[in-house]
C-alpha positions in Angstrom: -23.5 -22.0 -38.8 -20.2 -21.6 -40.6 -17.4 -19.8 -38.6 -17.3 -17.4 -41.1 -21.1 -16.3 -40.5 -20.2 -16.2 -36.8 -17.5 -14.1 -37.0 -19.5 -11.4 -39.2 -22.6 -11.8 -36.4 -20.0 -11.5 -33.5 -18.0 -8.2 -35.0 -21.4 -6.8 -36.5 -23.3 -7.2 -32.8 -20.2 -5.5 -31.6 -19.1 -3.1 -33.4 -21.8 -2.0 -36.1 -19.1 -2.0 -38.9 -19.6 0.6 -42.2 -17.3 -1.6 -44.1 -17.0 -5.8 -42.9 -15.7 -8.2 -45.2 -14.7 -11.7 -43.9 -12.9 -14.3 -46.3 -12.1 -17.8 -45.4 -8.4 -18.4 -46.6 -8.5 -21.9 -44.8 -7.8 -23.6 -48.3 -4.3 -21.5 -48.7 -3.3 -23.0 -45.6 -4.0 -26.7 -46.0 -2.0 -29.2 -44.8 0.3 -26.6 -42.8 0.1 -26.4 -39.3 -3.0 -25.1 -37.1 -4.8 -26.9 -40.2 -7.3 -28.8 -38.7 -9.0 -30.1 -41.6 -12.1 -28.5 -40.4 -11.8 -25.7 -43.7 -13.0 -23.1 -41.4 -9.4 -22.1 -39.5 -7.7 -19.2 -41.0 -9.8 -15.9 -42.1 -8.7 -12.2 -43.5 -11.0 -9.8 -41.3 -11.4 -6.3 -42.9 -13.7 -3.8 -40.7 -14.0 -0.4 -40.3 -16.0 0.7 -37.6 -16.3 4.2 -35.9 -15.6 2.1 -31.9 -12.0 1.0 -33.6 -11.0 4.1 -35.3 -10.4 5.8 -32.1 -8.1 3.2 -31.1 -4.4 2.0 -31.1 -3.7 -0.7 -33.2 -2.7 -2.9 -30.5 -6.6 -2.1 -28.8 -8.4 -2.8 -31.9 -6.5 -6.2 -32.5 -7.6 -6.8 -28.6 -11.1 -5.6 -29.0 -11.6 -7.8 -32.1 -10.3 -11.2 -30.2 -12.8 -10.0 -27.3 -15.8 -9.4 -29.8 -14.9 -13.1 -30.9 -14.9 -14.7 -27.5 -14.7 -18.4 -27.9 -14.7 -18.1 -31.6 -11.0 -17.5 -30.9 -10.7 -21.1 -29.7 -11.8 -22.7 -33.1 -9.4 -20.5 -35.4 -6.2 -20.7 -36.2 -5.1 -17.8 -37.7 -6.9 -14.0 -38.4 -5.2 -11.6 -40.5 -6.2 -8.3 -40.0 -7.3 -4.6 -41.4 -9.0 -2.6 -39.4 -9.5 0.9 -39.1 
């Protein structure tokens, strides 16, 4: 399975999203570092989810990387929206 579909099973099992959109932006990072050549290390995560809007932006960043588990080993980089 692609990291990508793992990431959208991980945050939808956790948080039940209205809005979940999760783009692979590995190719805009090739050849920099954390670049592993695997083409699956650096996503754009945009979720809204009723569990994050109550939270600070620093928790929802937190409960994210938690939701991910050891996803968070095999990427590099996540940008973020959430809300």
């Amino acid at each position: 399975m692609a990291v990508k579909d793992e990431i959208e099973a991980c945050l939808t099992a956790a948080f039940h999203p209205s809005l979940l959109t999760v783009v692979n932006e590995s190719h805009r990072h090739a050849g920099h570092a954390g670049d592993d050549g695997s083409g699956e290390s650096h996503f754009h995560i945009t979720i809204r989810a009723e569990a994050l809007a109550a939270m600070t932006r620093v928790a929802r960043h937190r409960a994210v990387h938690q939701a991910l588990g050891d996803l968070n080993q095999r990427i590099h980089a996540i940008a973020m929206d959430i809300g």
